[in-house]
N, C-alpha and C positions, 0 to 999 in steps of 0.2 A: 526453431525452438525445440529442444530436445526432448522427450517426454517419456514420462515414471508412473507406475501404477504402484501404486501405495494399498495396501489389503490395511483392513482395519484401520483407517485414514481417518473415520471419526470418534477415535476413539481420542485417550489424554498423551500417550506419546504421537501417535500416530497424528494428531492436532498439529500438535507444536512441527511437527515435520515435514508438514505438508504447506505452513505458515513458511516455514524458511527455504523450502523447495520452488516457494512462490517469488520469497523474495529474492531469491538465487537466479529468477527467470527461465525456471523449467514452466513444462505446461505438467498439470498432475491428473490422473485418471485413479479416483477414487472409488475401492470396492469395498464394502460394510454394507451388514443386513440389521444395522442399527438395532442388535440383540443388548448392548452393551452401548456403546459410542455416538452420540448423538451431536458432536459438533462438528458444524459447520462452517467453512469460509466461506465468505461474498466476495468473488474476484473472481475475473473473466479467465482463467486459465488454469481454471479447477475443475472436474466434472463428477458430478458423483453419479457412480450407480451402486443403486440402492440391492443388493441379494447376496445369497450366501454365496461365499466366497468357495466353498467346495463344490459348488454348480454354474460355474461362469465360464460359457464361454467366449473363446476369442473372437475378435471381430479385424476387419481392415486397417480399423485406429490403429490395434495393437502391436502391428506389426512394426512401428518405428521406433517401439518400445528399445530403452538404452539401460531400465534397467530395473528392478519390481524391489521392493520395498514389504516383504511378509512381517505382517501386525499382528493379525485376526487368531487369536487364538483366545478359550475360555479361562480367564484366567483367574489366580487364588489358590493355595493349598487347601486355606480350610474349607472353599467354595464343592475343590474337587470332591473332598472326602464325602459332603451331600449329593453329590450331581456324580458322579464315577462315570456314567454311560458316556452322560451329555462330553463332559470332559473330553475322557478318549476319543469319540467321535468326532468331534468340531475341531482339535487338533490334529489330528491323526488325516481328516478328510481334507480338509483347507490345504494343511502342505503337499498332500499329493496331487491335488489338484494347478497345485502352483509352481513344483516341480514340472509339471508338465507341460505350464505356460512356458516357462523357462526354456525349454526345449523347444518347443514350437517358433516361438520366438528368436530364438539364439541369442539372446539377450547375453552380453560379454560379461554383465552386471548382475550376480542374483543372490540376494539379499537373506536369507533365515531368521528368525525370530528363535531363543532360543533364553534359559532364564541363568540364574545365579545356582540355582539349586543343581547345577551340575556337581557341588560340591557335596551335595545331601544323597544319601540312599535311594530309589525308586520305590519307596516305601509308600507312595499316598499316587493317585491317579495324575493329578500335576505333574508331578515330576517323570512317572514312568510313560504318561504320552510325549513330553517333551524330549525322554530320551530316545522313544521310538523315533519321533520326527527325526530327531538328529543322523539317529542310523540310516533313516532313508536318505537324506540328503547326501550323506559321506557316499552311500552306495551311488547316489547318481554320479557323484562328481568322480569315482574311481573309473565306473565303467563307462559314463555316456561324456564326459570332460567338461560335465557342465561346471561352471566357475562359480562358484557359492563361496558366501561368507558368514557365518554364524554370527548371530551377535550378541553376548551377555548384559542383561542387565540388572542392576543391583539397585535394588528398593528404591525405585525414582518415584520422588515427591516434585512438586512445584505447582503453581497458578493451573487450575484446574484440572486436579485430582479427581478421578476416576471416582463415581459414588457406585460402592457395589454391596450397598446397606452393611449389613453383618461381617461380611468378606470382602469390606474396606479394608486397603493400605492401613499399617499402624498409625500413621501422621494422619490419614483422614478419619481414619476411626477415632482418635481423638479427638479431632474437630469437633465431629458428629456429637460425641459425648458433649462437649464443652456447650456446643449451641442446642443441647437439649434440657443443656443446667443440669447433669448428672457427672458422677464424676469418672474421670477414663481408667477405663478397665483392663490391666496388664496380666495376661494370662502365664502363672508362673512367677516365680520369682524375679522376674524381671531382667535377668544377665543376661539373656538370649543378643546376641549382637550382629546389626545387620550395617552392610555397606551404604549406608544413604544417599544417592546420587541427585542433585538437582536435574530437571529436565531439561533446562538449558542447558546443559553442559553434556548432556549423556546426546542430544541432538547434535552440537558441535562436534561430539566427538563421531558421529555417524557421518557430515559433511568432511571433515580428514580423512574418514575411511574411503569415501569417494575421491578424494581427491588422489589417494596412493596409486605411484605408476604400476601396482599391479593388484589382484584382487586377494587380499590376505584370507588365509582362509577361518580365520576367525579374528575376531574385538570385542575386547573386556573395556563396557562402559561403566565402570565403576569408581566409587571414591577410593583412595589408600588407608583410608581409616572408618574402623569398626567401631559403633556406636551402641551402648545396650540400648536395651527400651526402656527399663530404669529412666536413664540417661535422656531419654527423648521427653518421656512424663514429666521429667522435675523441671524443664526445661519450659512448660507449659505454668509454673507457676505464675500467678499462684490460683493456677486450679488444680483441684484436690484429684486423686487419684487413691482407687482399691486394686488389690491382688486377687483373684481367682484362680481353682486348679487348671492344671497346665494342658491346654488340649494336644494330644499325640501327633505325631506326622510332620514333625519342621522343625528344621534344621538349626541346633544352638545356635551355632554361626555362619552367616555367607561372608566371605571375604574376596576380596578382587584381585586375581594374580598379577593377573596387569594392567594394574590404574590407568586413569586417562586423568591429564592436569584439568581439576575443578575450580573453578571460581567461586563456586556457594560454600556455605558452612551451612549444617541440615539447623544446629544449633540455633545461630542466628536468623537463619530467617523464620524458623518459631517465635522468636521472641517478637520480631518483628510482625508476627501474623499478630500475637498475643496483645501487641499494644493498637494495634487496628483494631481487633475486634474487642477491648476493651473501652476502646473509644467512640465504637457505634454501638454503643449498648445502652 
């Protein structure tokens, strides 16, 4: 049985991947310091340990590792703009740390977490620890040949979205609005347009990337279509939504240079939450 350490494993991607890792018949060795990610599978071939992920070290398990899975990182723009330390620190430390698993390991397989806003400035703590990570990573894979793949992802929604209060996803910030009987709050004029990726599909597209006869050095899990937030609000009818000024630091649009084929519509399946949670009201 093959086995994958997954960082940030209890978190909302990190869930869903560690569900299909399972059912794929890997064994999974889960790291999260449950600062963020609280779920959990019940299945014999999961194991969590519970600590920061930038203080973990290896053991004899790890040794047969085939291939590490980087989650764990603080995530949100408008989160960083509060938290800047925290920010840079928990990403900046976690992937060094995990690089160096990497190494240790010889893992043939090694995985980076990495976001959409590589199309946005480094203007806000988000983005510029995300671009430092990346520069470390590229620096290992030049000089030490470690085999990394960066992975993009672009606004993933779906079944158990990530509650991170204030510096909720726009689709669960809307939720939140809606089941608080208040109406959802679009910062700006609303054009801002982001890739909307279900999570089913952006997982799918993580298991292809495993399956390639060699380690690409990077995957754009993203939709091919840009979506405003306008567009996501109205979509929510018919609950009512206001405009408020527009908070700095994020990027008009993320768009996805090279899609992965989606199944979902971000569209529809709002509408679909919409008539569920109109009919459990």
């Amino acid at each position: 049985m093959k086995k994958i350490i997954v960082t940030g494993g209890q978190g909302f991607i990190g869930g869903h991947l560690v569900q299909r890792l399972l059912n794929e018949g890997f064994f999974v060795k889960v790291i999260d310091d449950e600062r963020i990610g609280k779920y959990k599978i019940q299945h014999e071939n999961v194991y969590y340990h519970n600590e920061d992920v930038a203080n973990y070290k290896l053991n004899s398990f790890d040794n047969e590792t085939v291939a590490i899975f980087h989650l764990a990182n603080s995530p949100r723009v408008r989160r960083s703009l509060d938290y800047p330390v925290d920010t840079l620190k928990n990403n900046i430390g976690t992937t060094l740390n995990v690089v160096d698993m990497a190494l240790q390991i010889g893992c043939p397989l090694y995985f980076s977490t990495s976001s959409s806003t590589k199309y946005a400035e480094s203007n806000n703590p988000y983005t510029l620890s995300k671009k430092m990570c990346e520069d470390i990573i590229l620096m290992f894979r030049r000089k030490y040949k470690l085999e990394t793949t960066l992975m993009y992802y672009y606004n993933v929604y779906g079944p158990g979205e990530a509650d991170y209060g204030p510096y909720s996803t726009v689709i669960r910030r809307f939720k939140q609005k809606i089941q608080e009987g208040n109406p959802m709050v679009i910062f700006g004029d609303g054009t801002k347009k982001r890739a909307f990726t279900h999570v089913n599909d952006v997982v799918e597209g993580m298991m292809s990337m495993m399956n390639c006869p060699f380690v690409p050095d990077e995957v754009h899990l993203g939709n091919k279509d840009s979506v405003s937030i306008l567009r996501i609000a109205q979509a929510f009818a018919p609950y009512e939504y206001i405009f408020e000024p527009d908070v700095p630091g994020e990027a008009q649009e993320t768009f996805c240079e090279k899609p992965i084929e989606c199944k979902h519509n971000v569209e529809e399946y709002i509408i679909e939450w919409v008539k569920n949670e109109t009919k459990n009201r």
